[in-house]
C-alpha positions as CSV (number, residue, x, y, z in Angstrom):
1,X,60.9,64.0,38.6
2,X,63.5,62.3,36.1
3,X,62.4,58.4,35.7
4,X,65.0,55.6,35.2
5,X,65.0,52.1,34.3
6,X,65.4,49.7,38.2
7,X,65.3,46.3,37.6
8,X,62.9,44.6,39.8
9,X,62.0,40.8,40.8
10,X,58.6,40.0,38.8
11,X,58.7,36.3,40.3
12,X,60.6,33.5,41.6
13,X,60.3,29.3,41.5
14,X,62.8,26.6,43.3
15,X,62.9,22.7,42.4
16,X,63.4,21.4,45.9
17,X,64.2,17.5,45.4
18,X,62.2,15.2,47.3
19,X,64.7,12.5,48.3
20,X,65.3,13.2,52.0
21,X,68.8,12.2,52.8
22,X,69.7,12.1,56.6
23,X,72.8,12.4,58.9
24,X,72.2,9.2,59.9
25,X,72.3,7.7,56.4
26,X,76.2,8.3,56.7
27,X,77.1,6.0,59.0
28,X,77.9,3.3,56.8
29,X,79.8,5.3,54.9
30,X,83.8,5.1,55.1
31,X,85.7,8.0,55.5
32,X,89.4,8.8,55.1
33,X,91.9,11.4,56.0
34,X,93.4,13.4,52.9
35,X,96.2,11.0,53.1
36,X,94.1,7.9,52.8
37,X,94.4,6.7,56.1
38,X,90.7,5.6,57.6
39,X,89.2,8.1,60.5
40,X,90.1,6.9,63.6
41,X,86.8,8.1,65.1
42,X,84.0,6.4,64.9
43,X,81.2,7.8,62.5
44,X,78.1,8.7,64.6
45,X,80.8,11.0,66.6
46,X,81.7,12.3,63.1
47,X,78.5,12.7,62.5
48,X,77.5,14.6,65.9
49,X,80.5,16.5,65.5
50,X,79.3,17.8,61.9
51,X,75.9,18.9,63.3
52,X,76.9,20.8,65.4
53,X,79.3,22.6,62.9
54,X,77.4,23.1,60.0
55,X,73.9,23.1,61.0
56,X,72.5,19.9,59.0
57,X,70.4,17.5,59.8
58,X,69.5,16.7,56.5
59,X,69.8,17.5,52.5
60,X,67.8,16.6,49.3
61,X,69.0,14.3,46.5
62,X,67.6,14.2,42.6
63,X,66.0,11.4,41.5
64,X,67.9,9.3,39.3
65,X,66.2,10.6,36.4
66,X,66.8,14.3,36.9
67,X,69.6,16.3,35.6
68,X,70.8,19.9,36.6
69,X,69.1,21.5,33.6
70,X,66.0,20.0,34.1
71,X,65.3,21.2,37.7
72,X,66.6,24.7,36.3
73,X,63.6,24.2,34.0
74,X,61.1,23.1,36.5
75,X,62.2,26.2,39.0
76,X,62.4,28.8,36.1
77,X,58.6,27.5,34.5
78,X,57.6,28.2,38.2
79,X,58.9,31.5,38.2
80,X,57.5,32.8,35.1
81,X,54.5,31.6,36.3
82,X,54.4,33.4,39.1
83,X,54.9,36.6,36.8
84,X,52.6,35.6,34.8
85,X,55.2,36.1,31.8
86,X,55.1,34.5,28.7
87,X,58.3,32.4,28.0
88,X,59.0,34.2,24.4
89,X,58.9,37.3,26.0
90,X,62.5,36.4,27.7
91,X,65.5,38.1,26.2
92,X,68.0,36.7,28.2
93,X,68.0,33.2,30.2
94,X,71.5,33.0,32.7
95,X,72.4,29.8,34.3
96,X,74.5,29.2,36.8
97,X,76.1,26.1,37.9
98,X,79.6,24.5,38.0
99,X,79.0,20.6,36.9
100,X,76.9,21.1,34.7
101,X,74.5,17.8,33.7
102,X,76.1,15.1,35.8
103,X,74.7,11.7,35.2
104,X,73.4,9.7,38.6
105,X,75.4,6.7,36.9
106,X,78.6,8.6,35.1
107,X,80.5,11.6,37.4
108,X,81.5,13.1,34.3
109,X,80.7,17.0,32.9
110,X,78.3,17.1,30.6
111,X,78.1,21.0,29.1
112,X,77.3,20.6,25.2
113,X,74.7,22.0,24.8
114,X,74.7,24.4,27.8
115,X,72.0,24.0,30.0
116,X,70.8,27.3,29.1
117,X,70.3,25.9,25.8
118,X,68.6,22.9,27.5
119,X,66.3,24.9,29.9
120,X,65.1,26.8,26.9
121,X,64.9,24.1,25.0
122,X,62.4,22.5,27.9
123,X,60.3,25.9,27.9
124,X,59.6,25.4,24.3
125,X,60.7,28.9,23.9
126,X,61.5,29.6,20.0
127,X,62.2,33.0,19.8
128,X,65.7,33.2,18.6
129,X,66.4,36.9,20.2
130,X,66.2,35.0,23.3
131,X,69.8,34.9,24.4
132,X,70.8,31.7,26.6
133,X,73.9,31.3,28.2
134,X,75.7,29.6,31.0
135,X,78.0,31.3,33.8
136,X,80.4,29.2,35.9
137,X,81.5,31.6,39.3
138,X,81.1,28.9,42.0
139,X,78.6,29.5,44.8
140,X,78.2,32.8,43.8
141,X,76.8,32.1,40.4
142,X,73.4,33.3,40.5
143,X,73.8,36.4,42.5
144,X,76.6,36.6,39.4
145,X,74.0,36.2,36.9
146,X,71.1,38.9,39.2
147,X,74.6,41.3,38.5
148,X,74.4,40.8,35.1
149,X,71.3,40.7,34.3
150,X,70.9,44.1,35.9
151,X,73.6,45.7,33.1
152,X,71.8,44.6,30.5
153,X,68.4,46.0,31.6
154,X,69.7,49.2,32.8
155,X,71.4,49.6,29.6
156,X,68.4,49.0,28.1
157,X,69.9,46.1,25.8
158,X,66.7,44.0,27.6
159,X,63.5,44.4,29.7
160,X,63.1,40.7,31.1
161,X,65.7,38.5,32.1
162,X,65.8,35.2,33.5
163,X,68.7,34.4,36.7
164,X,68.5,30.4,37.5
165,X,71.0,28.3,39.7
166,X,70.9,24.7,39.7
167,X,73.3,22.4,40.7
168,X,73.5,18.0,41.4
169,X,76.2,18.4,44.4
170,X,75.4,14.9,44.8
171,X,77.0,13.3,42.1
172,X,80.4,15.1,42.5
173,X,81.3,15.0,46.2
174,X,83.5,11.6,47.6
175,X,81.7,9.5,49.7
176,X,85.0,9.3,51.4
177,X,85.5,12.8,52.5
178,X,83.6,13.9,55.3
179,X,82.8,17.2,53.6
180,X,80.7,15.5,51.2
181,X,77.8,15.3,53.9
182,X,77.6,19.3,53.2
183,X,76.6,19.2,49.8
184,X,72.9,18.7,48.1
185,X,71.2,19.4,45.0
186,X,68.4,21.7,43.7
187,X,67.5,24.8,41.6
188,X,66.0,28.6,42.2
189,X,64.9,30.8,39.6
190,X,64.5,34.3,39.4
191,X,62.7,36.8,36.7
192,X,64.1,40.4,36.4
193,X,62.1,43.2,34.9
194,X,62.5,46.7,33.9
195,X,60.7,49.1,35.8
196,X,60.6,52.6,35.1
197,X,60.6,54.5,38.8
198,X,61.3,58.0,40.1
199,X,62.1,56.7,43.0
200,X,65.1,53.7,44.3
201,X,63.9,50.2,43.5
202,X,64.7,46.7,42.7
203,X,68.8,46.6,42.5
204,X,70.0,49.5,44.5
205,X,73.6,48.5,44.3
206,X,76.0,45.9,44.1
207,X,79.7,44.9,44.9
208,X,81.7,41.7,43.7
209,X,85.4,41.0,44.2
210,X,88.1,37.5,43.1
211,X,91.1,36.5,45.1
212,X,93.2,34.2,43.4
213,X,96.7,35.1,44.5
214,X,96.7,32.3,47.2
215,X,93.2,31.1,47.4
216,X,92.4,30.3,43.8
217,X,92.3,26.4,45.1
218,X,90.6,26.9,48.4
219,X,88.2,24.8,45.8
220,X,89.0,22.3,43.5
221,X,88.8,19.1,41.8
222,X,90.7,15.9,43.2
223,X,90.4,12.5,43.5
224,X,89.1,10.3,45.9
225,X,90.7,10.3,49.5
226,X,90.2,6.2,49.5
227,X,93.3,4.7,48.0
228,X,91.6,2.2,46.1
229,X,89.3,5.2,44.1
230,X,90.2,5.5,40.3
231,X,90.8,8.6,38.5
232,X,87.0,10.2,38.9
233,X,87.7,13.8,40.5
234,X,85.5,14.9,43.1
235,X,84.8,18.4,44.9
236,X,87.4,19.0,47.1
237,X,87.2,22.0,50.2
238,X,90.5,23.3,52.3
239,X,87.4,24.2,55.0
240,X,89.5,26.4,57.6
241,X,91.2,28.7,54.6
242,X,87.9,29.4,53.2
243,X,86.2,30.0,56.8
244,X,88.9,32.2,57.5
245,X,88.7,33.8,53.5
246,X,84.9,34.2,54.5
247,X,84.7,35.5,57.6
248,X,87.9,38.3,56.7
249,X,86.5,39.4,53.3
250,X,82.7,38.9,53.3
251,X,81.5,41.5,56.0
252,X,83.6,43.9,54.5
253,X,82.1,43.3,50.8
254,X,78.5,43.3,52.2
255,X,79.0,47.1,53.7
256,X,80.7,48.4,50.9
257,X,77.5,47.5,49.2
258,X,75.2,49.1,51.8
259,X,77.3,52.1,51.3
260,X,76.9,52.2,47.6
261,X,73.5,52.6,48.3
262,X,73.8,55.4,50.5
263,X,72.1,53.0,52.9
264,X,72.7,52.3,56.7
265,X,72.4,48.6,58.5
266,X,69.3,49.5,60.3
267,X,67.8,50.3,56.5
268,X,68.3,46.2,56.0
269,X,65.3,43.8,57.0
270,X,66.7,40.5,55.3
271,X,70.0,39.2,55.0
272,X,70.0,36.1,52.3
273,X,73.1,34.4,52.7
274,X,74.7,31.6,50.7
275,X,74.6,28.4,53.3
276,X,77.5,26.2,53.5
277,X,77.8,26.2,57.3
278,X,75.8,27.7,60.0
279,X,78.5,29.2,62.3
280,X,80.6,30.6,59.4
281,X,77.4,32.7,58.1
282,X,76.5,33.5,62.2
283,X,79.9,34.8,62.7
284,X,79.6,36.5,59.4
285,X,76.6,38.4,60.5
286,X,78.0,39.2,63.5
287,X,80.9,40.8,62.1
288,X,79.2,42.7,59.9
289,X,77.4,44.2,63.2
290,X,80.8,45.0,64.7
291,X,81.8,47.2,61.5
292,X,78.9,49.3,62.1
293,X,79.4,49.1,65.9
294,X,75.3,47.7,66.0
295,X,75.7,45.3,68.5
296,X,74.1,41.9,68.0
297,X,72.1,40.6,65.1
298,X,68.4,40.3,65.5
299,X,67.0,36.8,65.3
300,X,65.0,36.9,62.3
301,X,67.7,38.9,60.4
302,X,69.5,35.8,58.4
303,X,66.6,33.3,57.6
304,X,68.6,29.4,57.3
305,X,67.7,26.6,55.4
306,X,70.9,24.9,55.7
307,X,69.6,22.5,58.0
308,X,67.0,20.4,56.2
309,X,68.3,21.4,52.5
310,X,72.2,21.7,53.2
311,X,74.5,23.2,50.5
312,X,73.2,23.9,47.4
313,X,75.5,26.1,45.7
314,X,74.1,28.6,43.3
315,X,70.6,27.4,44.5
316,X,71.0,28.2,47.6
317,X,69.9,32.0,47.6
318,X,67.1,32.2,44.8
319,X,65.3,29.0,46.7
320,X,65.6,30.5,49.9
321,X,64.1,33.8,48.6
322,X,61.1,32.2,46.8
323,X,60.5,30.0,50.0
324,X,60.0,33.6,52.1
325,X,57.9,35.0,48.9
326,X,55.7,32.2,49.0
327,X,55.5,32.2,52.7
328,X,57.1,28.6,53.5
329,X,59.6,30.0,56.1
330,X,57.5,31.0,59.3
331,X,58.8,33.6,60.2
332,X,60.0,35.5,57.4
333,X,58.4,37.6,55.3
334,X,59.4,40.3,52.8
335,X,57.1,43.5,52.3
336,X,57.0,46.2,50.3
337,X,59.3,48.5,50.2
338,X,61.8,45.9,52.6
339,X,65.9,46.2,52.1
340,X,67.6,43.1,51.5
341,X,71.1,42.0,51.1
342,X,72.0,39.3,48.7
343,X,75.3,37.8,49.5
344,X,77.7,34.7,48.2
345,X,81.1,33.4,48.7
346,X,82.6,30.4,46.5
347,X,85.0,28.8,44.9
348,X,87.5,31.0,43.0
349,X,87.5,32.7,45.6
350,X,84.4,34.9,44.7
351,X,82.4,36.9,46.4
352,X,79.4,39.1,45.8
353,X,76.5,41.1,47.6
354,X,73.6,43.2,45.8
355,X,71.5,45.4,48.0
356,X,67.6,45.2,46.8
357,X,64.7,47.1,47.5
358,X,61.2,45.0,47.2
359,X,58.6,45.9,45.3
């Protein structure tokens, strides 16, 4: 039989922060309408309120000391380690984010050099044919990046490249805005190989789509919501557009992948979701079920993290898959030969989904 090139996960880290910050550590906080105007409700029924919506109890802060690039260095040194690949090996390094290195102390982007550049620069990697770059697409940056890096090794333009998403959420969200209770920080790193197989592997397929004709700003930057903030912008979310955005477009992405790779529903054993909120991604799974007519979701379908490491952006999806490889989600597990859905939805709007096949 004719061989091709798959590309195929050889290994996976995650820099999970160790700074445990609770719901409750929000209820000193003071938080305002878009308009300005204080919350007439009081905050632990904010709080409760948020819970149950979103599924957090808790997220993860970085240290003081840590910038973006630097847990995209700890995760990625984790994940070549678990391939056991030497760093000058790499021909590509992809990082996603969309902050780049904010400063605990100073809100302010800091891209020059990109944190590619950085997180090579922290593996002591010298080979220059080692091409590191940086790749802004909002939550969906990493799955972005898997995309990517999948061209270039089918091409056969590269045989290894490195996928890592790290983000400091943190440091650009408005203490004002109840929204900002959502985000969190931390990195997930992935390594992609080329495998010759005669057989399906790795990437199976893949399916990506931007709608900017009226949600381009579903996302954006804005100032504070308290009148007496100065001109610092901070992450601003129009959350019942983008549930709606979500919920409408992403199902329909995720089976158009499935069907590019001549795959059913019943062929998929994993769903990894980007987390931003546990209902939106339930209802998404749900109706994804009601396309195929499947009825309802198992349980151990769509494994969550959202609850004790909230939003992480483009970390979100590589940490949660290197927590199920290295069998920190009880539970989950992913075997040989198992089907699993990668999907993402962000700021842009973007959306992606890449069906994989474990080795």
């Amino acid at each position: 039989m004719v061989k091709r090139i798959c590309s195929v996960i050889t290994g996976s880290g995650s820099f999970i922060p160790d700074r445990v910050v609770s719901n409750q550590d929000f209820l000193n906080n003071t938080f305002h309408e878009p308009d300005g105007r204080p919350f007439e409700k009081a905050n632990d029924e904010i709080i409760s309120k948020f819970e149950e919506i979103t599924g957090i109890e808790e997220r993860r802060y970085a240290s003081d000391d840590m910038l973006a690039s630097d847990m995209g260095a700890v995760a990625a040194s984790r994940a070549l380690e678990s391939a056991g690949t030497d760093p000058e090996t790499l021909d590509y390094i992809i990082v996603a984010h969309n902050f780049g290195d904010v400063r605990a102390d100073n809100p302010r982007v800091d891209m020059v050099p990109s944190l590619a550049s950085k997180v090579k620069y922290h593996l002591g990697i010298r080979n220059p044919d080692c091409v590191a770059y940086d790749l802004p697409f909002g939550c969906p940056g990493w799955l972005q990046g898997v995309i990517q890096g999948n061209y270039y090794i089918r091409s056969g333009d590269a045989k290894k490249v490195l996928v890592i998403g790290t983000e400091t959420l943190s440091r650009v969200c408005d203490p004002h805005d109840r929204d900002s209770m959502i985000y969190a920080d931390g990195a997930g790193a992935t390594l992609l190989e080329a495998k010759e197989s005669s057989e399906p592997c790795g990437i199976l397929s893949h399916a990506a789509r931007t709608d900017t004709a009226s949600q381009a700003f579903y996302l954006s930057m804005e100032r504070s919501y308290s009148k007496n903030g100065d001109d610092t912008l901070y992450l601003k979310m129009e959350g019942r557009k983008l549930y709606q955005y979500a919920i409408t477009h992403v199902p329909d992405l995720v089976k158009k992948s499935i069907e590019k790779a001549e795959l059913d529903l019943h062929d998929i054993r994993k769903v990894l979701i980007h987390q931003a909120n546990e209902k939106l991604d339930e209802a998404i799974l749900q109706r994804l079920f009601k396309l195929y007519d499947a009825g309802t979701p198992p349980d151990d379908l769509m494994p969550m993290t959202i609850g004790k490491l909230g939003n992480t952006s483009v970390a979100t999806v590589p940490t949660l898959y290197d927590l199920i490889i290295r069998k920190q989600m009880n539970g989950h597990q992913i075997e040989s030969g198992d089907v699993i859905v990668f999907a993402a939805v962000g700021a842009g709007m973007n959306i992606n989904s890449v069906v994989y096949k474990a080795e």
